[in-house]
C-alpha positions in Angstrom: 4.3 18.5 18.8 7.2 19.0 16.2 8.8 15.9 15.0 6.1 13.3 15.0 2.7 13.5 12.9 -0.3 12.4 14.0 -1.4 8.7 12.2 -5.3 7.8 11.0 -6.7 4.9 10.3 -9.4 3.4 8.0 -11.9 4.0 10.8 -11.5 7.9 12.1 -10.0 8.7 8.5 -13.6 10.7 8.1 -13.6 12.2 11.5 -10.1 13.3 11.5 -9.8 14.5 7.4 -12.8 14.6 5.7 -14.6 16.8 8.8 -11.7 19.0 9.6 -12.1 22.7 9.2 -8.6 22.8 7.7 -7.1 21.5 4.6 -5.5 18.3 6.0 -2.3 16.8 3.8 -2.9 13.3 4.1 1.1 11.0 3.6 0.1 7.9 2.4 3.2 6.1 3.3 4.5 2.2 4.4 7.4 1.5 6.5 9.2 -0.5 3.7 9.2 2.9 1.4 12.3 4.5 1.2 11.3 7.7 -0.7 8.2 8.1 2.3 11.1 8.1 5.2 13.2 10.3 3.0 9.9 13.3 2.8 9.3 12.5 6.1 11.4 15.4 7.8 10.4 17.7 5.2 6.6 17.2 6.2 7.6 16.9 9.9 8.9 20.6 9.3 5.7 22.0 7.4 4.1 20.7 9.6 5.8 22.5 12.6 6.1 25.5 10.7 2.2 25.7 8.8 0.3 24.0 11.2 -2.1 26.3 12.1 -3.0 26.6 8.2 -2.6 22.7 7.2 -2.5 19.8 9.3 -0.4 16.4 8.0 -1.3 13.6 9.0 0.3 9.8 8.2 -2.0 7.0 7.0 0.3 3.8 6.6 -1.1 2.0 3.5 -0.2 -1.6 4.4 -2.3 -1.1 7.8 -5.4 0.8 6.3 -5.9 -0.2 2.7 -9.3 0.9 2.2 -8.7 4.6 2.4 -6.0 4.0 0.3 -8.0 1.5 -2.1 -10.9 4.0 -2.1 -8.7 7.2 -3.0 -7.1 5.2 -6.1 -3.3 5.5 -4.2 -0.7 2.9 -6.7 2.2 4.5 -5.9 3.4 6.3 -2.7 4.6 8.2 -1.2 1.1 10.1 -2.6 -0.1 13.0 -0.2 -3.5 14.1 -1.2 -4.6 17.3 0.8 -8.5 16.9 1.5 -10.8 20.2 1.9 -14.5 20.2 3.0 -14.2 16.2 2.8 -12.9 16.2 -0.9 -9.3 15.6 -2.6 -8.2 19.3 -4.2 -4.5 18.3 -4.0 -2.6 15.3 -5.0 1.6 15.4 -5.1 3.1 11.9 -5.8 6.9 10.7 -5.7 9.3 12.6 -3.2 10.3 16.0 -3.9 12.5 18.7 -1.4 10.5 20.7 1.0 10.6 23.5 -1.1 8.7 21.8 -3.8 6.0 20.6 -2.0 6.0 23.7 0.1 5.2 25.2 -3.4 2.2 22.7 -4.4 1.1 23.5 -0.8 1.0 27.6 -1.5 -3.0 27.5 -2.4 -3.5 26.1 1.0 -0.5 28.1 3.1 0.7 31.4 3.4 4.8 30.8 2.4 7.1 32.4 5.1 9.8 34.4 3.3 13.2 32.6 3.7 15.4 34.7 5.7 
């Protein structure tokens, strides 16, 4: 399903990141936000590429701000990757994919560049 990440919500946020037997990368992210559209290919592509390791999911702040309250996001885009239902990763502010492929590499296993 390249080119379109899956969205949670205040209400399945626990079933669908907290209970997930993969680290989940979580793109807190509002449609006004330039900086989130800009990252958005770059996860779009992790996420095409890593996804049996990761999954990235978007949770739009201005729609859900309880997860976002509760998780202490002031700035986005923030992506937070969650393992056994606790933050081990946060990454704020928009970076290339290579960067964040490289905050990702305790959670992925990095495919040499050909």
């Amino acid at each position: 399903m390249a080119g379109t990440l899956k969205n949670v919500t205040d209400a399945d946020f626990d079933a669908e990141v907290l209970n997930s037997d993969k680290p989940v990368l979580v793109d807190f992210w509002a449609e006004w936000c330039g900086p989130c559209r800009q990252i958005a290919p770059s996860l779009e592509a992790i996420a095409a590429e890593y996804g049996d390791e990761i999954e990235i999911v978007k949770l739009n702040i201005d729609q859900n701000p309880d997860t976002a309250a509760k998780y202490g996001v002031m700035s986005i885009p923030t992506l937070n990757v969650y393992q056994g239902g606790e933050v081990v990763k946060t990454i704020v502010g928009a970076k290339p994919k290579a960067a964040i492929l490289r905050d990702l590499d305790p959670f992925v296993t990095i495919k040499p560049t050909v």
